[in-house]
Residue frames relative to the residue before (quaternion, step in Angstrom):
aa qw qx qy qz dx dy dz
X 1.0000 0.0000 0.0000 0.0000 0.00 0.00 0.00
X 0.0386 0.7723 -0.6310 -0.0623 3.69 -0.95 0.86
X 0.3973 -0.8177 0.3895 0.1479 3.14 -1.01 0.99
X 0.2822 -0.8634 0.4134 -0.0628 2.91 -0.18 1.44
X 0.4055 -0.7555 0.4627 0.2250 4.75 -0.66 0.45
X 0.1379 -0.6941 0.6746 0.2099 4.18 0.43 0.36
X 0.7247 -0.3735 0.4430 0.3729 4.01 -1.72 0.92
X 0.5824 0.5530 -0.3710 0.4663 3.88 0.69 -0.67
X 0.3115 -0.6874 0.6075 0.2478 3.80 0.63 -0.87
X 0.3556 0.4154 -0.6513 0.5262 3.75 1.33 1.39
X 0.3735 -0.5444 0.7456 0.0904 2.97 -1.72 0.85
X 0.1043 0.7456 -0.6449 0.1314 3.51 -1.33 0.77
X 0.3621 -0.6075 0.6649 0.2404 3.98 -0.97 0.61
X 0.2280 -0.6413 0.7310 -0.0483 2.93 -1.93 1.56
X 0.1555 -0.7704 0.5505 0.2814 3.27 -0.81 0.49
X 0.4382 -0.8024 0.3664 0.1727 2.74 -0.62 1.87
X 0.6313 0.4686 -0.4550 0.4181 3.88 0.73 -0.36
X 0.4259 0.4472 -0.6039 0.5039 4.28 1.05 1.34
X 0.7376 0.4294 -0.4780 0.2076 3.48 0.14 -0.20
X 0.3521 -0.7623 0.5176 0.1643 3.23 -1.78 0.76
X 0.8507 -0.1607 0.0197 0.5001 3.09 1.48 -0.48
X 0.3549 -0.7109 0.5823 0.1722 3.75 -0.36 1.46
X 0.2097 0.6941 -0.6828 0.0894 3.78 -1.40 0.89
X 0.4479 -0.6787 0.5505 0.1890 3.15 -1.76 1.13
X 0.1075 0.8669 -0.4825 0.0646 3.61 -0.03 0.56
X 0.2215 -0.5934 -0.3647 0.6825 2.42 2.10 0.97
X 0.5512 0.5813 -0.3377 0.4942 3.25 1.37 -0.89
X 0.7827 -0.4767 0.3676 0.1583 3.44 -1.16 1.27
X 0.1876 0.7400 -0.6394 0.0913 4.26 0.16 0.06
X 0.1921 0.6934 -0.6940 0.0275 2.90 -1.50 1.13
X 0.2491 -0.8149 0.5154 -0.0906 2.44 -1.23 1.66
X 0.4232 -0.6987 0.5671 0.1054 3.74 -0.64 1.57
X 0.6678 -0.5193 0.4230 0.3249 3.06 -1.69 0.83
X 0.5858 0.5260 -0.3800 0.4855 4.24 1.22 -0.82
X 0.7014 -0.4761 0.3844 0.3655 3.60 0.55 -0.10
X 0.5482 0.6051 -0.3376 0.4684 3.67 1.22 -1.45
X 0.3635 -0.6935 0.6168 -0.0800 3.42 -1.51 1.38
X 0.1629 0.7763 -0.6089 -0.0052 3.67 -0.37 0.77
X 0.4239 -0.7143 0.5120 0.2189 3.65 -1.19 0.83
X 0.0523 0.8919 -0.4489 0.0157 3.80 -0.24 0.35
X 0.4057 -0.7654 0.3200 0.3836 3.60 -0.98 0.69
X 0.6979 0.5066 -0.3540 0.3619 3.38 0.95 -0.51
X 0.6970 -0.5212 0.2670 0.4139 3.43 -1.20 1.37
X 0.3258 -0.7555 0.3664 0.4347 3.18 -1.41 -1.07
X 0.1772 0.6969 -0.4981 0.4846 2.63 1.21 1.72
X 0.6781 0.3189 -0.2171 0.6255 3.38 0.90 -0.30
X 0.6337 0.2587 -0.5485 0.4801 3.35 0.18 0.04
X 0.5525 0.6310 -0.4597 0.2919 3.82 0.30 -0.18
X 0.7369 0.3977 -0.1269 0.5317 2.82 1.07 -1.38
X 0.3836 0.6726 -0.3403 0.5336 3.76 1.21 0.03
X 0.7485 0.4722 -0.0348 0.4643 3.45 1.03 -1.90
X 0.7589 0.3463 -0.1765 0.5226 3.26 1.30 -0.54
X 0.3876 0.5105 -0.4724 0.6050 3.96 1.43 -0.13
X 0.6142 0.4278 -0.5265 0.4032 4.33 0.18 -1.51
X 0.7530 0.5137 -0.3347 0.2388 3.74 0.23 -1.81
X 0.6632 0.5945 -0.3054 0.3367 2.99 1.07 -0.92
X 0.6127 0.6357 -0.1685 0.4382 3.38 1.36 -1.25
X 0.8261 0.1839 -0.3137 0.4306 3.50 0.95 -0.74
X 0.3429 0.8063 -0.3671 0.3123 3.44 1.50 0.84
């Protein structure tokens, strides 16, 4: 799970092993393998790196 900020400035954990694909359009879209679409503030450079600190952690 990486924890991730929705435009609202709630914060909430994604589990990061739904996503299919992180895009800057500008505002951030991530989009899970179910289809469901979440808007977010942090780039996706950080959510990479967010995604890779989780992988690393449960290695």
């Amino acid at each position: 799970m990486i924890k991730l900020t929705k435009l609202n400035k709630k914060e909430f954990y994604l589990n990061c092993e739904l996503i299919e694909t992180v895009e800057a359009t500008p505002d951030t879209v991530i989009t899970l393998r179910n289809g469901k679409l979440y808007i977010v503030a942090e780039s996706p450079d950080e959510i990479v790196e967010s995604v890779l600190k989780y992988k690393k952690g449960i290695l």
